[in-house]
TIDREN-392919 format. One record per residue: z, x, y of N, C-alpha, C in turn; residue number from 0; residue in one letter. Coordinates in steps of 0.05 Angstrom, whole numbers. Atoms other than C-alpha are relative to their C-alpha. Layout:
<mitis>
(miti (Z X Y) (Z X Y) (Z X Y) NUM 'a'),
...
</mitis>
This chain:
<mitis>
(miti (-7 28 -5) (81 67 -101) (3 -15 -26) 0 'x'),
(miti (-3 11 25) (110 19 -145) (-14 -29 0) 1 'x'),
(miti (3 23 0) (90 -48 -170) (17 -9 -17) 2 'x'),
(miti (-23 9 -4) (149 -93 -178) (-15 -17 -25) 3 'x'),
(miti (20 25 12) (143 -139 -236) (22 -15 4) 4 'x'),
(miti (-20 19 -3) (170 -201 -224) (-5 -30 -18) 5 'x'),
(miti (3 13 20) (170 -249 -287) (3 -42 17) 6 'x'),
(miti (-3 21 -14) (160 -332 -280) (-15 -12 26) 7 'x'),
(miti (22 5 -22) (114 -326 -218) (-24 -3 -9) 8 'x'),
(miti (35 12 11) (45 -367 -224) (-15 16 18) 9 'x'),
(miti (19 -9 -25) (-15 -344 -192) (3 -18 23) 10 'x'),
(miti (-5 9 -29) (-11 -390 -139) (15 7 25) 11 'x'),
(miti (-12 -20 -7) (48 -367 -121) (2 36 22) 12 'x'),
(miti (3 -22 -7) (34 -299 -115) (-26 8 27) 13 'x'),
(miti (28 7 -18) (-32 -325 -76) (10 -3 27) 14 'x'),
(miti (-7 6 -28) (8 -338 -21) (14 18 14) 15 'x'),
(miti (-16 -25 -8) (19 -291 28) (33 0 12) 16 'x'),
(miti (-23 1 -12) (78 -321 57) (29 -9 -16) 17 'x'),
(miti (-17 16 24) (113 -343 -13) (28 18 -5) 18 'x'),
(miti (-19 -16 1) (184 -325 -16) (5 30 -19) 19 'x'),
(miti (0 -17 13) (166 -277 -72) (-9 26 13) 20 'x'),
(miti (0 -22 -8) (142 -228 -28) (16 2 24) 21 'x'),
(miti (-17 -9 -18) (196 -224 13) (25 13 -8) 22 'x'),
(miti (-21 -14 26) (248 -192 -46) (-4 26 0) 23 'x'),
(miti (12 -38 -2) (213 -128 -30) (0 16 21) 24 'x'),
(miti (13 -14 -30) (193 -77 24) (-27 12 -8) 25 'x'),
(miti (28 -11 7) (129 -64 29) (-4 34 2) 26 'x'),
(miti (2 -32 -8) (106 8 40) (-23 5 19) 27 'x'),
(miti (20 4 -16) (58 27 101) (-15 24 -4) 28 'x'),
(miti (26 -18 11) (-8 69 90) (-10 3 29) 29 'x'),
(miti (18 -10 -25) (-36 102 152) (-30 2 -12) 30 'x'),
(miti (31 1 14) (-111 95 149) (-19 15 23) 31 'x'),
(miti (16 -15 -19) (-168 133 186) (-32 -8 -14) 32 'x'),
(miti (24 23 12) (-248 110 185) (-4 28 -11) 33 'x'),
(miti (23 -17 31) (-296 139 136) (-22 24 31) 34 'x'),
(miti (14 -13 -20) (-334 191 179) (-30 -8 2) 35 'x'),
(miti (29 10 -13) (-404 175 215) (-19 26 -19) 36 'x'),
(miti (9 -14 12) (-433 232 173) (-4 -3 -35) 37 'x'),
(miti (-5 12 14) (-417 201 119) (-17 -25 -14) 38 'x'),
(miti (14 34 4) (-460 136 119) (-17 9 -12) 39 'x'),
(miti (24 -2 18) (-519 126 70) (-23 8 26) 40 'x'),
(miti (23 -6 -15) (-576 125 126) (-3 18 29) 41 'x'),
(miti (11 -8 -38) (-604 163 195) (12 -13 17) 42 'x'),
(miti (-4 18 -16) (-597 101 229) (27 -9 10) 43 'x'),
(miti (-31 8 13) (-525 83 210) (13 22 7) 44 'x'),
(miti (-16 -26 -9) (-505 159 228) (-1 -4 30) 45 'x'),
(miti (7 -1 -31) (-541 156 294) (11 -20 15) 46 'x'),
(miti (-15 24 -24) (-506 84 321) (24 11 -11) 47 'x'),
(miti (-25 -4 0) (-438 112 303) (7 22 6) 48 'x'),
(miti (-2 -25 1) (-443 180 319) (24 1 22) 49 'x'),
(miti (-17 9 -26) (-409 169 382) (26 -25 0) 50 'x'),
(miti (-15 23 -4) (-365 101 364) (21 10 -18) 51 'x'),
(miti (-20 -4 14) (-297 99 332) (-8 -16 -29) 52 'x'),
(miti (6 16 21) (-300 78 261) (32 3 -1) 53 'x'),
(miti (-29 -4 15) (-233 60 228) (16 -16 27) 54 'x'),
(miti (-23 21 -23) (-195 0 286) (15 0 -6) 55 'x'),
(miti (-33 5 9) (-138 -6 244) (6 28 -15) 56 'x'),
(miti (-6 -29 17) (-92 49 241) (21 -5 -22) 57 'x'),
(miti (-23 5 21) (-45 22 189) (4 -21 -13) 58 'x'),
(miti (-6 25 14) (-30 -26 136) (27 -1 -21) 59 'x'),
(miti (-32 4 14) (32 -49 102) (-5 -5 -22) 60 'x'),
(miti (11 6 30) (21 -54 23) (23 -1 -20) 61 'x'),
(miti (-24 6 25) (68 -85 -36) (-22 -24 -17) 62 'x'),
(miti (6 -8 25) (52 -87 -97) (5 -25 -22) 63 'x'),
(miti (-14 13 22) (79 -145 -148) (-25 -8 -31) 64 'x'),
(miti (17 29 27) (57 -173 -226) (24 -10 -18) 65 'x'),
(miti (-15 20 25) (76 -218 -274) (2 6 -24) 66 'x'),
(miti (0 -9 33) (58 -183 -341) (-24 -8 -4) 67 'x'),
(miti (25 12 -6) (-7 -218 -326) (-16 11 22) 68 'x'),
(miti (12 1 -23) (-31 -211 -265) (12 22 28) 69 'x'),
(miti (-6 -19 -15) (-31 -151 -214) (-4 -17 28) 70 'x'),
(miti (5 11 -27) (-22 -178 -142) (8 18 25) 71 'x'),
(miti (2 -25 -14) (-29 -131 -83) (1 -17 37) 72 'x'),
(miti (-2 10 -32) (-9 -153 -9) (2 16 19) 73 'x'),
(miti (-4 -24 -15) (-34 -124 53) (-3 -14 32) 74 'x'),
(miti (-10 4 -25) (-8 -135 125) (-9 15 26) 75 'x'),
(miti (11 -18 -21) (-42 -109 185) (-6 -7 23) 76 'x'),
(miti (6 3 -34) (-43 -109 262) (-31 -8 7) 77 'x'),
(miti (27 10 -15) (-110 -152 296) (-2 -11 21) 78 'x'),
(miti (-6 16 -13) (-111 -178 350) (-22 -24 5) 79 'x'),
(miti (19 18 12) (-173 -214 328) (0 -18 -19) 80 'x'),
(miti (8 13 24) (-191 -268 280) (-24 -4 -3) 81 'x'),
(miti (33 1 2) (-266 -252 260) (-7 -11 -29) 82 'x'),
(miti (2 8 29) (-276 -300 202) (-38 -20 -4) 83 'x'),
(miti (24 18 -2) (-348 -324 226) (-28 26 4) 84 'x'),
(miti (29 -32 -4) (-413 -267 219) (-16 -27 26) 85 'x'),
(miti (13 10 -18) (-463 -273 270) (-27 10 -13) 86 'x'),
(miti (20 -17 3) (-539 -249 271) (-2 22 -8) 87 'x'),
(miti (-6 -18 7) (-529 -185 275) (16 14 19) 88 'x'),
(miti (-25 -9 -30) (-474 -175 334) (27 -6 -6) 89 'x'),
(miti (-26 15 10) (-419 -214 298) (3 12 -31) 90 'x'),
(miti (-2 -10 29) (-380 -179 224) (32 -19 6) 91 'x'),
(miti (-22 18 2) (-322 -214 190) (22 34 -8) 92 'x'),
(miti (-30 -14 10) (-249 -178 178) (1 0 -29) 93 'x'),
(miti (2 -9 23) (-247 -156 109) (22 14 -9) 94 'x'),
(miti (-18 -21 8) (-198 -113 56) (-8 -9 -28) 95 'x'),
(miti (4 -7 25) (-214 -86 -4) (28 13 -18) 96 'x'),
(miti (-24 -22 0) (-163 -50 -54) (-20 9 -30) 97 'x'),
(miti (8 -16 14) (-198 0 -97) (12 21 -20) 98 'x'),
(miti (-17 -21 26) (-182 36 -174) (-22 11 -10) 99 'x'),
(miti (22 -9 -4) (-223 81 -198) (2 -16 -34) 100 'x'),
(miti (6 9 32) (-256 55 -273) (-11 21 -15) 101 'x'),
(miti (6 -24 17) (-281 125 -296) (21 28 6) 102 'x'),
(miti (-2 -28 -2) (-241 185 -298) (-8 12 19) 103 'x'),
(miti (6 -17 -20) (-245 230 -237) (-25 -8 16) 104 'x'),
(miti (18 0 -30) (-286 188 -195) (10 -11 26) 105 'x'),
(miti (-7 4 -24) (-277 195 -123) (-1 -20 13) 106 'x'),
(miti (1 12 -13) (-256 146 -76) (-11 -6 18) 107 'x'),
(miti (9 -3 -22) (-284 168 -13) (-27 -9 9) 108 'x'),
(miti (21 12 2) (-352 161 -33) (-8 -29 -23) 109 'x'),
(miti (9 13 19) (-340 103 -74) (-18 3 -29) 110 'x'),
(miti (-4 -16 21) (-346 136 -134) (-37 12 -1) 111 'x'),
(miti (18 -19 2) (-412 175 -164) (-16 -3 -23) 112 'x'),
(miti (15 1 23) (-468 173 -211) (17 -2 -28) 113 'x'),
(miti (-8 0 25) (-440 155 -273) (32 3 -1) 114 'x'),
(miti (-37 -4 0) (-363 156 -246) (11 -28 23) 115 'x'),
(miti (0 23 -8) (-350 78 -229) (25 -6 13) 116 'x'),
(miti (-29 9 -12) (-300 57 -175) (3 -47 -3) 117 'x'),
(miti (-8 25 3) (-271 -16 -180) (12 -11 24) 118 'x'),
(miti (-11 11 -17) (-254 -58 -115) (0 -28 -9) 119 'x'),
(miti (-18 26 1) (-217 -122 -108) (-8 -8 36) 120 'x'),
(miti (9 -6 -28) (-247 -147 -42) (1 -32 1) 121 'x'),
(miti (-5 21 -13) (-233 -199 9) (-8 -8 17) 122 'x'),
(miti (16 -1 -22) (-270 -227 62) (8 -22 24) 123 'x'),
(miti (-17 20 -19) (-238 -271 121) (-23 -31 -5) 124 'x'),
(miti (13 29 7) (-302 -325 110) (-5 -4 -28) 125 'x'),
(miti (-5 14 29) (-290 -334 40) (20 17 -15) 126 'x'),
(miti (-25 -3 5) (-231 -338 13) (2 -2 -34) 127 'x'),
(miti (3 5 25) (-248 -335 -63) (4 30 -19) 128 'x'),
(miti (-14 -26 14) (-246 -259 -77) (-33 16 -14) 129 'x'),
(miti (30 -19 13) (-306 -212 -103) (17 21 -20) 130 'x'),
(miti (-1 -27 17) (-298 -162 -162) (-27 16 2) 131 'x'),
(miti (23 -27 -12) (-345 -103 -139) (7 27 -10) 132 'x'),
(miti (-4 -30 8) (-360 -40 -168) (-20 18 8) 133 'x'),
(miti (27 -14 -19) (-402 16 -145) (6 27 -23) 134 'x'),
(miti (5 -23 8) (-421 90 -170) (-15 16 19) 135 'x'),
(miti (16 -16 -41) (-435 128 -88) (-5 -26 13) 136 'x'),
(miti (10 10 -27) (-452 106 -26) (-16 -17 -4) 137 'x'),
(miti (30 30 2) (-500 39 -21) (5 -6 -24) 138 'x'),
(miti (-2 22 17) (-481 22 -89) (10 -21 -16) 139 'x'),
(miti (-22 24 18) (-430 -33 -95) (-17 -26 -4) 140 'x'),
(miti (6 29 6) (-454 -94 -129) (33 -15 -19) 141 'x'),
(miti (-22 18 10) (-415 -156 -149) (-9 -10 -21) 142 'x'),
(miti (-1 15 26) (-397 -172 -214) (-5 -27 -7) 143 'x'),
(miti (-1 31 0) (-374 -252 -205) (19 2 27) 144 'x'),
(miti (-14 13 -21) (-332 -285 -163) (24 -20 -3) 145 'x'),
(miti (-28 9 15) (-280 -309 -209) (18 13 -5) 146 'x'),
(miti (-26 -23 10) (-234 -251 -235) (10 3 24) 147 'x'),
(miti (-13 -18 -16) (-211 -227 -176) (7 -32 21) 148 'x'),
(miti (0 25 -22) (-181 -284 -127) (15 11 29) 149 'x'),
(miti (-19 -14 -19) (-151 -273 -56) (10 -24 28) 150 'x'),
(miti (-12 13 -19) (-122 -307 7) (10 11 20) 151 'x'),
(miti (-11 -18 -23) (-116 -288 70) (19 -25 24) 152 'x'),
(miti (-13 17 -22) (-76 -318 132) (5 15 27) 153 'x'),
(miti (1 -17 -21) (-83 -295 207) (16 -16 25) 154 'x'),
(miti (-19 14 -23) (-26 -314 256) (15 20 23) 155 'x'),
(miti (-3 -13 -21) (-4 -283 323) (1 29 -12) 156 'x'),
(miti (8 -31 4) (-44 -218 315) (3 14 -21) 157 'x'),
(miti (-4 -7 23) (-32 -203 251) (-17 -10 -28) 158 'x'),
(miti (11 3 33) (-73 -211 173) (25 7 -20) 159 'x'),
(miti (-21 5 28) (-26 -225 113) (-29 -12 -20) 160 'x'),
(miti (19 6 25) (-80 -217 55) (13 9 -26) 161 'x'),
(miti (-10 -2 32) (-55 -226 -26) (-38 9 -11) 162 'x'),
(miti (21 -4 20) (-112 -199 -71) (16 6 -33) 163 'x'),
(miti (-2 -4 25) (-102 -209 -142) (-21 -6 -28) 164 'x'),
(miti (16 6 32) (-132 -203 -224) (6 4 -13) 165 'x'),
(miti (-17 0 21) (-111 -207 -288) (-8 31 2) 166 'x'),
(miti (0 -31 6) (-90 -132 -309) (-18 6 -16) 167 'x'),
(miti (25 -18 17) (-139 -132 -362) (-21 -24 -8) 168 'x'),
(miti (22 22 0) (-210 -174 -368) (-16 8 -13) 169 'x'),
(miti (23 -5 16) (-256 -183 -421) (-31 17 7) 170 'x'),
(miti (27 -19 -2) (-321 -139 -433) (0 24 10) 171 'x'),
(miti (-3 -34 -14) (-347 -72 -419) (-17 15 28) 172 'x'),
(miti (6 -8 -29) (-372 -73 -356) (26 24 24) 173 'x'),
(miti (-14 -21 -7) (-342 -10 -313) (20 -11 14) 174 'x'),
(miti (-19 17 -18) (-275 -46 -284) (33 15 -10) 175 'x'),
(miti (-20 -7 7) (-213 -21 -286) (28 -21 -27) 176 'x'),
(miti (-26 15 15) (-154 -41 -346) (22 9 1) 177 'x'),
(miti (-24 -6 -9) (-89 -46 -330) (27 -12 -17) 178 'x'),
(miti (-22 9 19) (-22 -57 -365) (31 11 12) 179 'x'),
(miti (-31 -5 -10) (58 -60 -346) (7 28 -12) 180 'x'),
(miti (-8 -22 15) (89 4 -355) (-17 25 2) 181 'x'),
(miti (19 -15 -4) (33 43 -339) (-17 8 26) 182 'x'),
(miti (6 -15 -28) (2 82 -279) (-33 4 -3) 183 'x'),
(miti (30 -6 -15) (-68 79 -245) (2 13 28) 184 'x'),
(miti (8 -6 -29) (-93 96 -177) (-5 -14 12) 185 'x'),
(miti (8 23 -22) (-114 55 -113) (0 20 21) 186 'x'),
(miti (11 -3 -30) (-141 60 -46) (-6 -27 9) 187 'x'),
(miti (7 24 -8) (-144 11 5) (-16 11 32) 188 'x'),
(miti (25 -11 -15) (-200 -2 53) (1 -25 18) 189 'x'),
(miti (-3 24 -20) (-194 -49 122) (-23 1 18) 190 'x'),
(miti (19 -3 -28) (-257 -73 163) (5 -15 27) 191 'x'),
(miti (-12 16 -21) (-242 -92 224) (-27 -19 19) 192 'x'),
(miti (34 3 -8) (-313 -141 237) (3 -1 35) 193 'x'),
(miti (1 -7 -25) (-286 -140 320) (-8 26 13) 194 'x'),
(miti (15 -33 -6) (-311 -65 323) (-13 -2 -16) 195 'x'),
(miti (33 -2 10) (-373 -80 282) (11 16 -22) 196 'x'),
(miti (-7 -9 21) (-348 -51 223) (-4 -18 -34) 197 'x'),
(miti (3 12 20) (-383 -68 150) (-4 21 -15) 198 'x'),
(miti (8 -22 30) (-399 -34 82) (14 19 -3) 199 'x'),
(miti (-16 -24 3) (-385 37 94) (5 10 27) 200 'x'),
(miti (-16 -5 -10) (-359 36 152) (24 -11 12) 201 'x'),
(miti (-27 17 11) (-285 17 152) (15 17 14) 202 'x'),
(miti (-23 -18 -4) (-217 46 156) (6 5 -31) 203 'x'),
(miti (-7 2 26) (-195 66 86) (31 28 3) 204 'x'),
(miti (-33 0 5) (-128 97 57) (0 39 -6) 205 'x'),
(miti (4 -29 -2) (-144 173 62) (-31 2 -26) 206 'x'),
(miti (34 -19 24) (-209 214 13) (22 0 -25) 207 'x'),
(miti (-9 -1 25) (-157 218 -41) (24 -29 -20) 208 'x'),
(miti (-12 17 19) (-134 164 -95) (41 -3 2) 209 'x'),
(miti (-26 6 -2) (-59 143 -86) (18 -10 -24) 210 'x'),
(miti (-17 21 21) (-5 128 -143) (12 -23 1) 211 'x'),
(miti (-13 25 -2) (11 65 -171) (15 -15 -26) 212 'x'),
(miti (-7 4 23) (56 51 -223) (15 -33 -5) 213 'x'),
(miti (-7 31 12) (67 -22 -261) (23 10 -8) 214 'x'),
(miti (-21 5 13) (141 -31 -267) (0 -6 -32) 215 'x'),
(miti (8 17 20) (155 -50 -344) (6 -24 -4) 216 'x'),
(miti (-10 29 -6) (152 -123 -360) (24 -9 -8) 217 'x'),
(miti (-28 5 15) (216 -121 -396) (24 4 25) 218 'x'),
(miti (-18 -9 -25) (254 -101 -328) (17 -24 10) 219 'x'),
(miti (-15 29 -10) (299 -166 -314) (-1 -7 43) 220 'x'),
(miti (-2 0 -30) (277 -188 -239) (-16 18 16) 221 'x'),
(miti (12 -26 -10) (238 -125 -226) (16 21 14) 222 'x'),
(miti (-3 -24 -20) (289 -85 -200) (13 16 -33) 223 'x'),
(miti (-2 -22 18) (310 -19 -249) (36 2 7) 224 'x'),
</mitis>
């Protein structure tokens, strides 16, 4: 998959899922399937899913754009829900993450591994501000801040139109991925659907293996080649 660069576009802009700028493109669609019930950190967490579907959404639409600045990642997906309010513990919100890995050969699936740091870009339908999250396995994503990473979602007849974006490359050496035009990483994307009770690790995500994603260069006039 490519990412389009398209020069002149502010973040705001790009913030918006419905901004004529992403309509210059075609997106590309990602079949997705859940994380398996065998899979989960605990007993408990195996045993209430053992039997339930994980993974509600089978598909999401994904395009790609930056500015030379700023990577922005839009993802489109069938709901017929709008779950943007948690409850006790009976109510989860609609969520999407989009995941790179920040070390060298660490796995997606398990959100990466002792000492092999995955990087998500994550979105949450009751707040609309954006989390930068990184983890190393199962149970251990924590959040960085709540500034670098920004996002926006919008939910209209049955449908989520979520932008997640952050600058390509951010100060310090905390395990996060750096990114630059002209140059190729990985991604995975990860959809919870909170109307089937779906949080943490259990989701739908974008297959067990890392997906290509290559930054057009910024010199490209318009983003097309």
């Amino acid at each position: 998959m490519q990412a389009h660069y398209v020069p002149g576009v502010g973040v705001e802009e790009l913030l918006d899922p419905n901004a004529v700028v992403w309509k210059s493109r075609a997106g590309e669609q990602l079949k997705l399937e859940g994380t398996p019930a065998g899979m989960q950190p605990t007993d408990a967490i195996r045993t209430a899913w053992a039997d339930k579907k994980i993974g509600a959404i089978g598909s999401v639409d994904v395009l790609a754009l930056h500015d030379g600045r700023h990577l922005a990642i839009r993802l489109e997906w069938a709901d017929p829900t709008e779950n943007s309010g948690m409850g006790d513990n009976d109510r989860f919100v609609d969520a999407a993450a989009v995941a790179f890995p920040a070390t060298d050969n660490a796995p997606l699936i398990t959100m990466g591994a002792p000492g092999l740091w995955v990087n998500a870009w994550y979105w949450r339908a009751d707040d609309e501000g954006g989390r930068h999250v990184v983890a190393e396995g199962l149970g251990t994503s924590e959040t960085l801040d709540d500034g670098l990473v920004r996002a926006r979602g919008s939910w209209s007849n049955g449908r989520w139109q979520v932008v997640i974006t952050r600058a390509l490359r951010v100060e310090g050496n905390q395990p996060v991925v750096q990114l630059q035009a002209r140059e190729s990483t990985s991604f995975g994307v990860a959809i919870w659907e909170g109307g089937n009770g779906e949080r943490a690790g259990i989701k739908a995500v974008s297959g067990f293996a890392w997906l290509p994603l290559d930054l057009e260069p910024a010199t490209t006039r318009g983003g097309a080649k």
